[in-house]
mmCIF entry with sequence, helices, sheets and N, C-alpha, C, O atoms, coordinates in Angstrom:
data_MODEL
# 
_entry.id   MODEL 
# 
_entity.id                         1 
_entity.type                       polymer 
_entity.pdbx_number_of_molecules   1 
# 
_entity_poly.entity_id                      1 
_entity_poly.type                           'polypeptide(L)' 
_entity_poly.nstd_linkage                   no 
_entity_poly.nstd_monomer                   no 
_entity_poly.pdbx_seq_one_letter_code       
;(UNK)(UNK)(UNK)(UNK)(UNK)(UNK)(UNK)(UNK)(UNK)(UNK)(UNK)(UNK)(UNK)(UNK)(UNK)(UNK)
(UNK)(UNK)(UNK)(UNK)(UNK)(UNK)(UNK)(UNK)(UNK)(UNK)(UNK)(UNK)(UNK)(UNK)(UNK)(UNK)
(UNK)(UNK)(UNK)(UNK)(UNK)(UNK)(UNK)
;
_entity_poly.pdbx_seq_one_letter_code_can   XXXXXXXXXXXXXXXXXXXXXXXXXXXXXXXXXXXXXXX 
_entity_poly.pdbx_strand_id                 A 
# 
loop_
_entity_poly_seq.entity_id 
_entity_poly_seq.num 
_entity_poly_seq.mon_id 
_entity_poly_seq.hetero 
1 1  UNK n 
1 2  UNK n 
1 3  UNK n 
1 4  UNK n 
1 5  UNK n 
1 6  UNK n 
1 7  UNK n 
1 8  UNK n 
1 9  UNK n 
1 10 UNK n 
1 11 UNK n 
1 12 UNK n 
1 13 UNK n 
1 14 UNK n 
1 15 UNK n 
1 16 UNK n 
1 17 UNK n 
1 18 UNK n 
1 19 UNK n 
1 20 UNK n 
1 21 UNK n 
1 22 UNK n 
1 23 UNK n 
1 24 UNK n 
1 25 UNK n 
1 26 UNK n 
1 27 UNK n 
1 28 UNK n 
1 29 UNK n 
1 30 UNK n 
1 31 UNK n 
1 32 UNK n 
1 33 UNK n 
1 34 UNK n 
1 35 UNK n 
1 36 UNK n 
1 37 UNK n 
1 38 UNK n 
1 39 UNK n 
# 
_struct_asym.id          A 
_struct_asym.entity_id   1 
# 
loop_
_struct_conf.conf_type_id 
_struct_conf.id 
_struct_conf.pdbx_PDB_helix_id 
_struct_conf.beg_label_comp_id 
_struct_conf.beg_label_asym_id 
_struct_conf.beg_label_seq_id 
_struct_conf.pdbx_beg_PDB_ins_code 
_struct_conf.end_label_comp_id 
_struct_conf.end_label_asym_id 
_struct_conf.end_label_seq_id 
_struct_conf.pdbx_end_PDB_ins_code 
_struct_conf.beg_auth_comp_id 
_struct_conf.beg_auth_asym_id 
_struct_conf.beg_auth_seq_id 
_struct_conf.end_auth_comp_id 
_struct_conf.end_auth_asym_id 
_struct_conf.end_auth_seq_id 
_struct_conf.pdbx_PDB_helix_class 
_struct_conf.details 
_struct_conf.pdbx_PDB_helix_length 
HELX_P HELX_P1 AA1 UNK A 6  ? UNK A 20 ? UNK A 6  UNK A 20 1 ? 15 
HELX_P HELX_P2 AA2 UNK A 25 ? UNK A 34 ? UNK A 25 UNK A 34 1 ? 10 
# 
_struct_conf_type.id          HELX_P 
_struct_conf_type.criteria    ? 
_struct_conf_type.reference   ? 
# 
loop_
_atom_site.group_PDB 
_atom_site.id 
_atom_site.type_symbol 
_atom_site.label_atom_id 
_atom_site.label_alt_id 
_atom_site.label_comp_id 
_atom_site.label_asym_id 
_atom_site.label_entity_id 
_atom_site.label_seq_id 
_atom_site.pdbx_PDB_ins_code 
_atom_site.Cartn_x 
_atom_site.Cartn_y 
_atom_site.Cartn_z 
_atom_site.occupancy 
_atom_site.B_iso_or_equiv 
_atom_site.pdbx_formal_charge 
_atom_site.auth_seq_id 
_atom_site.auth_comp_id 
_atom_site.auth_asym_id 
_atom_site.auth_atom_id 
_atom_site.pdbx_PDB_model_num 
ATOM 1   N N  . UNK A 1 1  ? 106.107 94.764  123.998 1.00 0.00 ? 1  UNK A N  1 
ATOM 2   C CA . UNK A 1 1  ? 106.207 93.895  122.853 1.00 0.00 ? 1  UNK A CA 1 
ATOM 3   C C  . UNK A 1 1  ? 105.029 94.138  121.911 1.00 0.00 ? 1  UNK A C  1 
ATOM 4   O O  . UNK A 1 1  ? 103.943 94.369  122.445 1.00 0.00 ? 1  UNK A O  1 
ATOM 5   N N  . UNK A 1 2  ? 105.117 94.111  120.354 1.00 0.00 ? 2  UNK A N  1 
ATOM 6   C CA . UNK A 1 2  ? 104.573 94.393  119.842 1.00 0.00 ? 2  UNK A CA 1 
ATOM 7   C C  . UNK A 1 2  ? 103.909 93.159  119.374 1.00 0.00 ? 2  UNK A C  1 
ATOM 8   O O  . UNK A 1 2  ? 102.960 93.437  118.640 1.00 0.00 ? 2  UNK A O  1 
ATOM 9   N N  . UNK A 1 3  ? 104.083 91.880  119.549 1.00 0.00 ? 3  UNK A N  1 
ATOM 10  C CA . UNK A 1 3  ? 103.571 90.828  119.126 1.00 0.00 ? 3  UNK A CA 1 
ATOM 11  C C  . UNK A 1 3  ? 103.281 89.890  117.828 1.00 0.00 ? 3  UNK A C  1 
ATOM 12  O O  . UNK A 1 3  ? 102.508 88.976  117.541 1.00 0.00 ? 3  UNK A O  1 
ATOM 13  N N  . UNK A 1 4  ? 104.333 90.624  117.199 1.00 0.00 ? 4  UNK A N  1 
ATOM 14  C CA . UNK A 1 4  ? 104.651 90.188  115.583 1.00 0.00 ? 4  UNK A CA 1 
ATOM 15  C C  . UNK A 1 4  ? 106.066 89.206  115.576 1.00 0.00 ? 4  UNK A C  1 
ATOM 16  O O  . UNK A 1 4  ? 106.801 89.162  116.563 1.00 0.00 ? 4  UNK A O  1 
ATOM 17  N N  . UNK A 1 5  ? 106.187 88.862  115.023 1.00 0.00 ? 5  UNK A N  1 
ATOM 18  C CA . UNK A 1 5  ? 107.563 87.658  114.224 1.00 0.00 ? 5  UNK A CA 1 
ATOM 19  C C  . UNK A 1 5  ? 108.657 88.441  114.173 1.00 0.00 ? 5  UNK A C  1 
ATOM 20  O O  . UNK A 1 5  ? 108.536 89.578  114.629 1.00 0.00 ? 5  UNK A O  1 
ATOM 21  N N  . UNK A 1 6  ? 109.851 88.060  113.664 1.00 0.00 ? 6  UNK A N  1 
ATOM 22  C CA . UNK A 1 6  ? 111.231 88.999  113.523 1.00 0.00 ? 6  UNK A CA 1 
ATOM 23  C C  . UNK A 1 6  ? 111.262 88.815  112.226 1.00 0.00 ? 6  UNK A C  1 
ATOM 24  O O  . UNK A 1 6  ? 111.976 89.533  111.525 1.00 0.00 ? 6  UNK A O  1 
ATOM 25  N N  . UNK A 1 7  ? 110.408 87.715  111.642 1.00 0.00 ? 7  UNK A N  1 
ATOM 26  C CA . UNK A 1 7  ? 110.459 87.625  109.932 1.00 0.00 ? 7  UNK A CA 1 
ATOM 27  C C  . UNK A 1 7  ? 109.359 88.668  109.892 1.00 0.00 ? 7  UNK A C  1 
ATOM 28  O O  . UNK A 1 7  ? 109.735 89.506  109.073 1.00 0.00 ? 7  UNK A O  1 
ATOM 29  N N  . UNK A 1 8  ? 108.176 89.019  110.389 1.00 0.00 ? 8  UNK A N  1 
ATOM 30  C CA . UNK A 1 8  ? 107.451 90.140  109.823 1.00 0.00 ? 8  UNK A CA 1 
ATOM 31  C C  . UNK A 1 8  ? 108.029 90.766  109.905 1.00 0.00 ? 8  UNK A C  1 
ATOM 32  O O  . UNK A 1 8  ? 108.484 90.956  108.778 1.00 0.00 ? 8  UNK A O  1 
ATOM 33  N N  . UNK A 1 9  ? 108.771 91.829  111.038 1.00 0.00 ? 9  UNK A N  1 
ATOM 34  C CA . UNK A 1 9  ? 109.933 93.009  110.551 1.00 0.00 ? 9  UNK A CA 1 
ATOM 35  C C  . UNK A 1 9  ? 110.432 92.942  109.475 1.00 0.00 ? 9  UNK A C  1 
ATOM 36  O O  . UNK A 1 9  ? 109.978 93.587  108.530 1.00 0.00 ? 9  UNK A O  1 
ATOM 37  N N  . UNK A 1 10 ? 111.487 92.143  109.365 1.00 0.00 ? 10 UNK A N  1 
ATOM 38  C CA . UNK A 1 10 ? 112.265 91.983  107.973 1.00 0.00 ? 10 UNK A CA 1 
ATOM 39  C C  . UNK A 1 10 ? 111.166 91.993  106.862 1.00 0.00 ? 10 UNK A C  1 
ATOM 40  O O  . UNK A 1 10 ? 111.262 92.891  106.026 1.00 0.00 ? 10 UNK A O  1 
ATOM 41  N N  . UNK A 1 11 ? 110.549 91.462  106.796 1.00 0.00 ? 11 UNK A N  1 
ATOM 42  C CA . UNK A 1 11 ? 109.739 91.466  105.383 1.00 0.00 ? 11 UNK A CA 1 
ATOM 43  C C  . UNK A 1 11 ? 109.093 93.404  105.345 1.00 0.00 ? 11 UNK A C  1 
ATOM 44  O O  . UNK A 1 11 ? 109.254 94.025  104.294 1.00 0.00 ? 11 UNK A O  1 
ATOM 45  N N  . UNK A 1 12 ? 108.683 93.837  106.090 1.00 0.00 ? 12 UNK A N  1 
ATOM 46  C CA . UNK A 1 12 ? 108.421 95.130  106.450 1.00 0.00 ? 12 UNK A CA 1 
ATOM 47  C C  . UNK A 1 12 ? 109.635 96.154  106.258 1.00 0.00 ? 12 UNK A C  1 
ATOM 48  O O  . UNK A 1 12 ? 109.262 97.234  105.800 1.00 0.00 ? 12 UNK A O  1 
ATOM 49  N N  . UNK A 1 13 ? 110.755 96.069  106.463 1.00 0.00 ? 13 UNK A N  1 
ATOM 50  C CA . UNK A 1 13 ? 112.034 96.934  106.611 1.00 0.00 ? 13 UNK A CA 1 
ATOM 51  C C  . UNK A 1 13 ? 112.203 96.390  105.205 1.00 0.00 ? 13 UNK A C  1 
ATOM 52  O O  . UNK A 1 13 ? 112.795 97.276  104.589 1.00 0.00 ? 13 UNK A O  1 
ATOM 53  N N  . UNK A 1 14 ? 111.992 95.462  104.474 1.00 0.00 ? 14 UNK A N  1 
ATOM 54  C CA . UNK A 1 14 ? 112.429 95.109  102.865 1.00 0.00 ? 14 UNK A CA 1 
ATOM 55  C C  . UNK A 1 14 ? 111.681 95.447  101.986 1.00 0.00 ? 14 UNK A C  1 
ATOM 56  O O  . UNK A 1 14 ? 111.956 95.307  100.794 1.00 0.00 ? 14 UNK A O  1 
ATOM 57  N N  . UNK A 1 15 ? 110.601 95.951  102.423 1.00 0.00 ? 15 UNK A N  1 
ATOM 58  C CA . UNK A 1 15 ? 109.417 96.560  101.532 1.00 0.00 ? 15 UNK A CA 1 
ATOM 59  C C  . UNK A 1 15 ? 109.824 97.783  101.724 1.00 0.00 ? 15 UNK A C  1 
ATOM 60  O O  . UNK A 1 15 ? 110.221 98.246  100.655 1.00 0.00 ? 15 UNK A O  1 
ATOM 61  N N  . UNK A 1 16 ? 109.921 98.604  102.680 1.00 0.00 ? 16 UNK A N  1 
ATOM 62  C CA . UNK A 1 16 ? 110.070 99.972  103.190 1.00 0.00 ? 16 UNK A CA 1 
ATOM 63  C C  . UNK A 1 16 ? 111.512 100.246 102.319 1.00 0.00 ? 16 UNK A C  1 
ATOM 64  O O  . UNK A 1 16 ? 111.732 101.382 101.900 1.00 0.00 ? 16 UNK A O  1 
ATOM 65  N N  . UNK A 1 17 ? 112.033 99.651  102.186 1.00 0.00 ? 17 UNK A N  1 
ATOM 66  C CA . UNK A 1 17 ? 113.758 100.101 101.448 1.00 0.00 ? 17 UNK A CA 1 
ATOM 67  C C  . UNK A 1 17 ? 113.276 99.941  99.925  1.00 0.00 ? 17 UNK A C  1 
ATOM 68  O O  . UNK A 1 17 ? 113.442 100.764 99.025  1.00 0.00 ? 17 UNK A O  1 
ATOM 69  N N  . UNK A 1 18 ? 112.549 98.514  99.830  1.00 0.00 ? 18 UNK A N  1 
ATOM 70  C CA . UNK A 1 18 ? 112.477 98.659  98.153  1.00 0.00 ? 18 UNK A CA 1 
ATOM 71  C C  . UNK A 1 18 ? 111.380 100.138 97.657  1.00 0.00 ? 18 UNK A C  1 
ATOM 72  O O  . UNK A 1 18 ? 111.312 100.541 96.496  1.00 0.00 ? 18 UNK A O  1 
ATOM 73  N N  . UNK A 1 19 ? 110.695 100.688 98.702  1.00 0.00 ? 19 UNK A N  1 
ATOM 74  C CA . UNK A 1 19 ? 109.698 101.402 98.170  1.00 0.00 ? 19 UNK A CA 1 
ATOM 75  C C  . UNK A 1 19 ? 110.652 102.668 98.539  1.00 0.00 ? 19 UNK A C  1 
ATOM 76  O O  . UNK A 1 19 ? 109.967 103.493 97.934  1.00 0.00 ? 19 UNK A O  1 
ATOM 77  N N  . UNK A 1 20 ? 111.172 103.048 98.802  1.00 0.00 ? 20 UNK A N  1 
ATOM 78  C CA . UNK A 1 20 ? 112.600 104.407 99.143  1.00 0.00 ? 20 UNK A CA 1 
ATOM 79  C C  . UNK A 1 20 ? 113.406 104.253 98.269  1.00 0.00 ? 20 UNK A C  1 
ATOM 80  O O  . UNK A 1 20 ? 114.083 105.209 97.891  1.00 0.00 ? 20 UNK A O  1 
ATOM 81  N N  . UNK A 1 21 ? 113.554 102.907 97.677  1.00 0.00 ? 21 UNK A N  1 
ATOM 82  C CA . UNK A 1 21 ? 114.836 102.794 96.555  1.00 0.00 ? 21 UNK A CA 1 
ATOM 83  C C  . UNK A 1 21 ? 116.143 102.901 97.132  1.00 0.00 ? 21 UNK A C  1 
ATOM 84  O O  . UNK A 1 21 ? 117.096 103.395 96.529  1.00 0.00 ? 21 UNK A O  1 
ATOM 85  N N  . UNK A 1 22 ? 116.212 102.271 98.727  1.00 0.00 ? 22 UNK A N  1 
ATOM 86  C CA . UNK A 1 22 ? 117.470 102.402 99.610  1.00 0.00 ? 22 UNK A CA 1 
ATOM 87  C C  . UNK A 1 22 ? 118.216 100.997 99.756  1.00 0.00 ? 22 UNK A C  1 
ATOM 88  O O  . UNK A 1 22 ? 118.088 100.070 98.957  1.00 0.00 ? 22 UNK A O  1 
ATOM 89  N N  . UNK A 1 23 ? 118.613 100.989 100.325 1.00 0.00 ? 23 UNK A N  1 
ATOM 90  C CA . UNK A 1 23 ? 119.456 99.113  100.530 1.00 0.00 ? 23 UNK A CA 1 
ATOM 91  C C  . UNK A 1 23 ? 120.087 98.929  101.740 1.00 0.00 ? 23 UNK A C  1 
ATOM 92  O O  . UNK A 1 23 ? 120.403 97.789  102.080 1.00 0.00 ? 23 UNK A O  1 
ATOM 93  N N  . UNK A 1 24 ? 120.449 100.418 102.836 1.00 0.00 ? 24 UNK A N  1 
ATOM 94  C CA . UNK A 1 24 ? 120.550 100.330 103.570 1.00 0.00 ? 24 UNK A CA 1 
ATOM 95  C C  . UNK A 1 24 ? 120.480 101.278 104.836 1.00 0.00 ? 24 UNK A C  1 
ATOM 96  O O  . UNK A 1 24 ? 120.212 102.473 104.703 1.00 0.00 ? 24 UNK A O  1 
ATOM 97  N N  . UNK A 1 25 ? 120.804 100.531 106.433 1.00 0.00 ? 25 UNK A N  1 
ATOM 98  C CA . UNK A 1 25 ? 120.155 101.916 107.309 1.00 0.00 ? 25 UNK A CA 1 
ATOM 99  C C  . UNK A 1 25 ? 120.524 102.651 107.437 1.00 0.00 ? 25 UNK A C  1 
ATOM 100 O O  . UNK A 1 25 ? 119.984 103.430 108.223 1.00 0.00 ? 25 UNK A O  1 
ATOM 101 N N  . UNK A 1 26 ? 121.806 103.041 106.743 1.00 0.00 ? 26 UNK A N  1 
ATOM 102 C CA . UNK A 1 26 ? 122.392 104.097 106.833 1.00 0.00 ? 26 UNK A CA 1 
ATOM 103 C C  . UNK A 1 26 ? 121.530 105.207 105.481 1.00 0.00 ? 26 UNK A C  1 
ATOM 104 O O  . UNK A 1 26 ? 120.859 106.197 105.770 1.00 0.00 ? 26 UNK A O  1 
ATOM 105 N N  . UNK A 1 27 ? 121.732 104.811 104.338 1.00 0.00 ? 27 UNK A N  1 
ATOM 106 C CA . UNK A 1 27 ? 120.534 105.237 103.340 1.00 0.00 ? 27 UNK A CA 1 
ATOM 107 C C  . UNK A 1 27 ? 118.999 105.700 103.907 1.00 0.00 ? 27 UNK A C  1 
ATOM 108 O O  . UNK A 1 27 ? 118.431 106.757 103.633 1.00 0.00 ? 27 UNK A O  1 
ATOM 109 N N  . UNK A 1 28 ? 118.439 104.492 104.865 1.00 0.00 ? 28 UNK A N  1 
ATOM 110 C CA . UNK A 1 28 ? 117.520 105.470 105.468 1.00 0.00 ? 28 UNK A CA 1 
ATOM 111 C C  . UNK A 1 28 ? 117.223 106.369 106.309 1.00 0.00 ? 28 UNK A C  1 
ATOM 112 O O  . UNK A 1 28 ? 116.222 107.086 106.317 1.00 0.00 ? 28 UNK A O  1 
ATOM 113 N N  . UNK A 1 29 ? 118.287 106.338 107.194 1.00 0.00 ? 29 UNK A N  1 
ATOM 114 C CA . UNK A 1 29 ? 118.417 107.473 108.094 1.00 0.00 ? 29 UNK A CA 1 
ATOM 115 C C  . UNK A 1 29 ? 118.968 108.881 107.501 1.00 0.00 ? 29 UNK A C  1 
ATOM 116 O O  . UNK A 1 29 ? 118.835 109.916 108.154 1.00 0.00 ? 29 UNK A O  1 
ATOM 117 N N  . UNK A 1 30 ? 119.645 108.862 106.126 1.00 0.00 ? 30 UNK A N  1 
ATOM 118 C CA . UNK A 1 30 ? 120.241 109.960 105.591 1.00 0.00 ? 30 UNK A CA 1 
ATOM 119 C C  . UNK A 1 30 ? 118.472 110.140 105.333 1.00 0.00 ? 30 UNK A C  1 
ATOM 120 O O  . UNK A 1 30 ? 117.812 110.711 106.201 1.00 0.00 ? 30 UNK A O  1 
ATOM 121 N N  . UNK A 1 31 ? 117.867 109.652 104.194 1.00 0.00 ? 31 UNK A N  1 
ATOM 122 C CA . UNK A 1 31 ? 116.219 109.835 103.606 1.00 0.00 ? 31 UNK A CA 1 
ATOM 123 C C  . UNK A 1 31 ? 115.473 110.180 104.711 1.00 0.00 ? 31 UNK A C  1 
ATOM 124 O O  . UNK A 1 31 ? 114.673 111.082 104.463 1.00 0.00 ? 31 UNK A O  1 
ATOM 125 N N  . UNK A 1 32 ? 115.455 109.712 106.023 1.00 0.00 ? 32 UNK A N  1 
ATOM 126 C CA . UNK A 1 32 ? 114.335 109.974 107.226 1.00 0.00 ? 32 UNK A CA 1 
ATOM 127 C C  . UNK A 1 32 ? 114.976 111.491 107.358 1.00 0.00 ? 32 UNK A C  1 
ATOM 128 O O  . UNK A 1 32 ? 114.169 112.420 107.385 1.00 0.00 ? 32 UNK A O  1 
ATOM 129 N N  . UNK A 1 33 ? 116.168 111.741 107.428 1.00 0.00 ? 33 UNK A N  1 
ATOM 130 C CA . UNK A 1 33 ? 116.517 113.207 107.961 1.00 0.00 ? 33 UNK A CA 1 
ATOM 131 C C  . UNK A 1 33 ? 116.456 114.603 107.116 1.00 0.00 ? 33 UNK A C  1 
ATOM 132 O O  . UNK A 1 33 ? 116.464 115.766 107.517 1.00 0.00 ? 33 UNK A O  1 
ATOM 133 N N  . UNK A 1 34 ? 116.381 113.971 105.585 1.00 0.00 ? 34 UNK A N  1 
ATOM 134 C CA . UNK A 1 34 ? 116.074 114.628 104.259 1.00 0.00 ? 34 UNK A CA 1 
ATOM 135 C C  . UNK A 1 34 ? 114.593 114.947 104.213 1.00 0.00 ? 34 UNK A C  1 
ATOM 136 O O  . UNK A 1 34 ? 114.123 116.027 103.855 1.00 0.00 ? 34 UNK A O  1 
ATOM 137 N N  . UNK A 1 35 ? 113.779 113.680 104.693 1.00 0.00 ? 35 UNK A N  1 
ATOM 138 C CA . UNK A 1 35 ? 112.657 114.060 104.690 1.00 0.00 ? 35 UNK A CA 1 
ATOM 139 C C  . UNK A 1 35 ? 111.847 114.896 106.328 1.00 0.00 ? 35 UNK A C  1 
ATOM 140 O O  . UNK A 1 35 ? 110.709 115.160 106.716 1.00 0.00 ? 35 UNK A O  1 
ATOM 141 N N  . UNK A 1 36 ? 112.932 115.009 106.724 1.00 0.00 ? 36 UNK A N  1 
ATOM 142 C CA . UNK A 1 36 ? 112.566 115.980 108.479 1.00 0.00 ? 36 UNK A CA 1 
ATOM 143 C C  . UNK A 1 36 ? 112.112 114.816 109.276 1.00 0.00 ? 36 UNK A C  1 
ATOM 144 O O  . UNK A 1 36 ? 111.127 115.097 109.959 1.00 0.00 ? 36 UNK A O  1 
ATOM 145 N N  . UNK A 1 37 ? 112.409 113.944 109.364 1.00 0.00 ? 37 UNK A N  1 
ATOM 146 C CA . UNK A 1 37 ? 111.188 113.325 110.246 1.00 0.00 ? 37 UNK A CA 1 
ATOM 147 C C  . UNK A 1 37 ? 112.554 113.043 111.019 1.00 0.00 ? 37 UNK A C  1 
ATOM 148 O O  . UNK A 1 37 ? 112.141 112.075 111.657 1.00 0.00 ? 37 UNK A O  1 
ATOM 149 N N  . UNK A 1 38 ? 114.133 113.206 111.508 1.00 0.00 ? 38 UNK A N  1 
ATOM 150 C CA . UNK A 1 38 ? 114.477 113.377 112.837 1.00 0.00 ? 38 UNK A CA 1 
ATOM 151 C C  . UNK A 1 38 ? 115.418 114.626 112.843 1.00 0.00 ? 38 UNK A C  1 
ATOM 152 O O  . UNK A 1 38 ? 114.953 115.351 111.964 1.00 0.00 ? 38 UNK A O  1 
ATOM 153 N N  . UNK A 1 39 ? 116.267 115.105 113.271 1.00 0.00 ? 39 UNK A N  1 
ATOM 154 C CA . UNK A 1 39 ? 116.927 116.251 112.992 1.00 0.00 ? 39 UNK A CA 1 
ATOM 155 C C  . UNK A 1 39 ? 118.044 116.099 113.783 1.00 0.00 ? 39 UNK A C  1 
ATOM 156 O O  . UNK A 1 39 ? 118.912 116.972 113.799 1.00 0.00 ? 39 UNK A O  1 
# 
């Protein structure tokens, strides 16, 4: 356990999308794989 809130995630995963310009996880997993980081 990482010892944070489930509202800190969310507020974290809503920053991380607004700063990618994505809206969703499918959007970021296409961007994570565009940018190499899984293959």
């Amino acid at each position: 356990m990482l010892g944070i809130s489930a509202h800190t995630v969310t507020s974290y995963v809503r920053d991380i999308y607004r700063k990618l310009d994505i809206s969703s996880r499918a959007e970021a997993a296409v961007e994570a794989a565009r940018r190499g980081l899984v293959s």
